[in-house]
N, C-alpha and C positions, 0 to 999 in steps of 0.2 A: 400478924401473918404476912403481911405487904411488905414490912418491912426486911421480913427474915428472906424472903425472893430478893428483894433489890439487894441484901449481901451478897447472896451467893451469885447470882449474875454481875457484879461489881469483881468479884474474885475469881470468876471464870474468865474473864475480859484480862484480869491483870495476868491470869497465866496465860494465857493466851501469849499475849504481849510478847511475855517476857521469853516465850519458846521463838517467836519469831526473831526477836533480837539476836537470843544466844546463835541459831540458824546463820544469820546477817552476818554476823561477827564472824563465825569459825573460830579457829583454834589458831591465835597466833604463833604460835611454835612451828606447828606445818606451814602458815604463809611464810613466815620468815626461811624455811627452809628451801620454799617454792623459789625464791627469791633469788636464793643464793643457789637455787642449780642453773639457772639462765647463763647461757654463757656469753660472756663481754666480747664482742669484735673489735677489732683493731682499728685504729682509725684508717693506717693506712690500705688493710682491708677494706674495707669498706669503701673507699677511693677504689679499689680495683679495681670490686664488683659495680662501681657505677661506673665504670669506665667502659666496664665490660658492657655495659645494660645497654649504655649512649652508643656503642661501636658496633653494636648490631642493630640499634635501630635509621643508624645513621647509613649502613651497607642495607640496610631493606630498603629505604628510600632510594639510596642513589641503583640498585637493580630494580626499585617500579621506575626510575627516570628512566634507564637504560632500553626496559620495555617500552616506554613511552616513546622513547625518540625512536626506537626503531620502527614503533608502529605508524609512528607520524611520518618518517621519510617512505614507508611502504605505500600508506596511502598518499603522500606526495610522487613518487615516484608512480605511480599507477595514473592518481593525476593527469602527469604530463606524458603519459603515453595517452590518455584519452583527450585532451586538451595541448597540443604543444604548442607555449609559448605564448600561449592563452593572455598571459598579463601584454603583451606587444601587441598580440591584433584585437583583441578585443572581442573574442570572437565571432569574426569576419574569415568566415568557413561557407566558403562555397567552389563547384565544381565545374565551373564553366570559365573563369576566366583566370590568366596565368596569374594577375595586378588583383588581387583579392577586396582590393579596395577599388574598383575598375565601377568608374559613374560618383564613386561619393566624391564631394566636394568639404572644403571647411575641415580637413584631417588633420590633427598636431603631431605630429612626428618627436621623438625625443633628439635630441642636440647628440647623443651618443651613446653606445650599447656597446659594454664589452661582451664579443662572445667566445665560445669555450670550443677551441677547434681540434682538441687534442687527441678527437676520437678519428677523427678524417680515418677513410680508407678509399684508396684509388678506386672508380668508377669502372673501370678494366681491369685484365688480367695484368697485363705488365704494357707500361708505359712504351710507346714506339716514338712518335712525332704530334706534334699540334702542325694541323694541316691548315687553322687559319685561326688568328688571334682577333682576341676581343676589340670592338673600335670602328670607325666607319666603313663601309666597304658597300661598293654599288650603287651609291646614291641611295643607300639605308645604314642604320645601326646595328653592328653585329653583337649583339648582345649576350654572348659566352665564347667559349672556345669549342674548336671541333678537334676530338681526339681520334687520331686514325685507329679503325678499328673495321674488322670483317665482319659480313653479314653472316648473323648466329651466333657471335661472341658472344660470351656472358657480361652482362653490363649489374654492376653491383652498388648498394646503395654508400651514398660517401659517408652519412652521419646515421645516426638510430633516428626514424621519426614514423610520419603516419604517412600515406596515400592522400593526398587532395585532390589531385586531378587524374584521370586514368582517360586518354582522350584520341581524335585525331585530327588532324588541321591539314587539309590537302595542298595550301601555299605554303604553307609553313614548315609545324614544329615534323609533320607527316605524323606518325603513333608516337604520342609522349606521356610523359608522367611527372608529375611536379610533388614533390613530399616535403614536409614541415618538419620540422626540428625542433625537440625543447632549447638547443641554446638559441633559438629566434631567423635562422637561416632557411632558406626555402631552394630548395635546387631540384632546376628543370633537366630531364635528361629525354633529347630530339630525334627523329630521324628512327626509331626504333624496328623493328620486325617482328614483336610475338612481345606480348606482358606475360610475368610471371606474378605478377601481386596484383590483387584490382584495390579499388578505391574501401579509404577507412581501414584498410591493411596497416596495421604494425610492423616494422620493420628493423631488421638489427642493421650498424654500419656492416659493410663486407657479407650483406645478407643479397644472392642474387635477385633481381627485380625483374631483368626484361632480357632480352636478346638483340643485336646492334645488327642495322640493316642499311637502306636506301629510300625511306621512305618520307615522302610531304616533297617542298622545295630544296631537295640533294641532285646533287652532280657527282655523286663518290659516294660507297658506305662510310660512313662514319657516326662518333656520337657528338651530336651538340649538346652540350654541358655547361649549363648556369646557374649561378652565386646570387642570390636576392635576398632583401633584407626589405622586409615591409613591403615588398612589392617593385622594388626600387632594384636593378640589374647592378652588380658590382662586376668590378675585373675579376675572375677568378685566380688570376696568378698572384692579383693581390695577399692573396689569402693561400694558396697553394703554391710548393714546388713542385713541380708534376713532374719533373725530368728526377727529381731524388723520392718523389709521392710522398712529401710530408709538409704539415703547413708550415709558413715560415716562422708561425711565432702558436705557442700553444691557447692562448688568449690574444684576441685582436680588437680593439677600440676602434669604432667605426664611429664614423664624423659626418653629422650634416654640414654639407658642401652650401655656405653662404657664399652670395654672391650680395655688390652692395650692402652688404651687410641681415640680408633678408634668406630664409631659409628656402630650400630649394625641393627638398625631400630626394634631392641624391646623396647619396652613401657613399664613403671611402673609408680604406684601413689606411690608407697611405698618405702622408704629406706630400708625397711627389706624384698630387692628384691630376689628371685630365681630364678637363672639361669640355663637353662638345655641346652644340648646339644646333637643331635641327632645324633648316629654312623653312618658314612659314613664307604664304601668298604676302606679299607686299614690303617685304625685309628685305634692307641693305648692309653692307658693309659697315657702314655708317652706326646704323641701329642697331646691330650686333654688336659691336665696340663699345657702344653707351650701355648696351644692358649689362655687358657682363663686367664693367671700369676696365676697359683696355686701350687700344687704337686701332685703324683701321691698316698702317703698317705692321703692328704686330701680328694680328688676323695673317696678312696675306704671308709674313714671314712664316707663321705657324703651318698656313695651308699650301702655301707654293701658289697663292692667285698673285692678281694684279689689282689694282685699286678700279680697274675698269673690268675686274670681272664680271660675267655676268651667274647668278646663283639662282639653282634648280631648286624649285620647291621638293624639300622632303631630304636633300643635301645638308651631309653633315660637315658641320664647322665643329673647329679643336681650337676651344678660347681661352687655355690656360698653357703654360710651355713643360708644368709638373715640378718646376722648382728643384730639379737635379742636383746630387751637388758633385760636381765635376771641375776636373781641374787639368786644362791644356797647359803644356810644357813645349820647352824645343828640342833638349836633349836630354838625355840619361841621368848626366849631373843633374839637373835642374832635378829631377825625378825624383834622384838619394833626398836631394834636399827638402822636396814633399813630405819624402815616407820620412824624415827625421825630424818635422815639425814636431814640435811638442802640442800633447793630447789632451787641452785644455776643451775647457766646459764650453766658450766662444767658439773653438775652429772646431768641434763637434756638432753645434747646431745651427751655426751659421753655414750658410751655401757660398764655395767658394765658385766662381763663374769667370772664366775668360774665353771673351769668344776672339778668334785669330782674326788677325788686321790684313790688310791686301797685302802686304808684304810677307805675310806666315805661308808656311808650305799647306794645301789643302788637308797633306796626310799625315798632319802631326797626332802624337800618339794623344790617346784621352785617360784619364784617371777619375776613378773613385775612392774616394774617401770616406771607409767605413763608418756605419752608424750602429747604434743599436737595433739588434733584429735584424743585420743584412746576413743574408745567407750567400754561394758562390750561385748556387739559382735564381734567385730573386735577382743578381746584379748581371749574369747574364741575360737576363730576361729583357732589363731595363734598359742591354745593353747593344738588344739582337744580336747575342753571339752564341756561343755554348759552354758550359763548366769549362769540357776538355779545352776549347780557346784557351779559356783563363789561366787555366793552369798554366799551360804550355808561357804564353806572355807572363807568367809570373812564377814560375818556379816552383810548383805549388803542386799540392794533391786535392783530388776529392773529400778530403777528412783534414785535411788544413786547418786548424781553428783562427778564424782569423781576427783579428786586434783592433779593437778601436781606434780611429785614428789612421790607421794603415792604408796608404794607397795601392790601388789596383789596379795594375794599366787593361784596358779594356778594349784598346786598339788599337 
């Protein structure tokens, strides 16, 4: 009886089997058929569609770059509306003094900063006269320029930046305003009558700011208007033509001003820098010559003193000549023969210099010999004269482009 179950479970097991096998297997007639309906792609299909596959995924990446960079220069540009120039000062943000760094000792200054001046817009409506230039004046330091302007004019910002100072100084600046710049410049504007922006205001260039009066230490309405860099007063003509209101070069590298070889933390754009120096209690001649490697004949050549002059504390001394490059002649020919020099790499960066001997006439004519980045503004500036002068002594227009190498008579 045992044995006749363990058959038939033995034989149910083997059908079993054999149903799942025949399952497993199928019907090879139908796979082969399967087989052969698959259709074969082309190789070089196949290449075209991965080409396709790569060249959109290769435009999705570079549109999330595109998104990325634009998100990054928004939040960089937002930045430096709330922060200008942040990387320069270090954030030394404060509203009391014009020298931002005014009491710190031990500061590193950078050797040189290009900055980006291409956005300049005139401070006034339209340019009239500078009623006094940057430089010593009254036994102090005039440290900008005063543009003629009437009390109520609109006085407008030169660069885009923020508000730092919103103030007033009864010796002094009288109601001023001082704003910061992302390309690293700081420009004070003096003398005011009414704010239109208060402090931590954003500002556009050519965005009105204040109204131009008579106010603090003025004799006249006008605007005093100053160029700083770190705290540090530049020329502002350096950096602007204000008779044409454009700067002279659209980027300007500015230079810490070594003396003996030691930094100084004044700033220049210009190689044909002026250096002054302000009498302290106990300074001579002498001791002014040695600090800055000069003489004590060159000092008095530079200032019109005498070796026995006597010097006021707080008197400005001019310890450098600006390295001009200038070229006196006797007569006309001599002139052609200048402008005919050939325009090598030497007589472009070297400073030619002749100064007249006792026997030269006082009124011999003077020449400039173009460099890179001179404007007809800049060299009348250099030259205390005016464009129209230039023209007129040289034959020339306002829109003149003019040649490297080319002399300019200049008076």
């Amino acid at each position: 009886m045992k044995t006749k179950i363990g058959v038939k479970i033995a034989g149910l097991v083997c059908c079993t089997f054999l149903a799942v096998s025949s399952v497993s297997a199928g019907n090879p007639l139908k796979d082969n058929k399967e087989r052969q309906a698959v259709p074969v792609i082309p190789e070089n299909v196949n290449n075209f569609i991965a080409d396709r596959v790569s060249y959109k995924k290769e435009r999705a990446l570079q549109e999330l770059a595109t998104i990325h960079s634009i998100e990054l220069k928004t939040a960089l540009d937002e930045e430096a509306k709330l922060f200008p120039a942040d990387e320069l000062y270090g954030s030394n943000w404060e509203n009391r003094f014009v020298d931002p760094f005014h009491g710190k000792k031990d500061l590193s200054f950078p050797d040189s900063c290009a900055i980006d001046c291409s956005t300049f817009t005139l401070p006034i409506a339209q340019f009239t006269k500078v009623t006094s230039k940057y430089g010593p004046r009254r036994r102090r330091m005039h440290k900008g320029i005063d543009l003629k302007v009437q009390t109520g004019d609109t006085i407008y910002a030169a660069f885009d930046g923020r508000v730092r100072i919103k103030s007033y100084e009864r010796r002094g600046y009288g109601y001023y305003l001082v704003i910061r710049h992302p390309n690293g410049l700081e420009t004070v504007y003096g003398h005011l009558s009414k704010f239109i922006v208060g402090v931590n205001d954003y500002v556009k260039a050519g965005q009105p700011i204040a109204y131009g009066g008579n106010t603090g230490r003025s004799t006249g309405s006008h605007l005093h208007f100053e160029t700083r860099f770190l705290g540090q007063p530049i020329n502002p003509a350096e950096i602007i033509d204000f008779e044409n209101a454009v700067p002279h070069q659209d980027t300007y590298v500015f230079h810490n001003i070594k003396v003996r070889g030691r930094k100084t933390n004044m700033y220049t754009s210009s190689k044909d820098r002026l250096v002054y120096h302000r009498v302290k209690s106990g300074e001579t001649l002498g001791k002014i010559a040695k600090m800055y490697g000069t003489t004590v004949n060159e000092l008095c050549r530079l200032n019109g003193l005498k070796s026995t002059s006597t010097l006021r504390i707080g008197q400005a001394i001019r310890c450098s000549n600006g390295g001009g490059e200038t070229v006196s002649v006797k007569s006309s020919s001599q002139a052609k023969s200048v402008a005919k020099a050939p325009t090598t790499k030497d007589n472009l960066n070297a400073a030619s210099v002749s100064e007249p001997t006792n026997n030269e006439s006082a009124n011999q004519p003077v020449y400039h010999r173009i460099k890179q980045g001179d404007t007809l503004g800049a060299i009348a500036a250099k030259y205390g004269t005016s464009v129209n002068k230039l023209c007129q002594l040289n034959g020339i227009t306002p829109k003149t482009i003019l040649k490297l190498g080319r002399s300019l008579r200049c008076s």
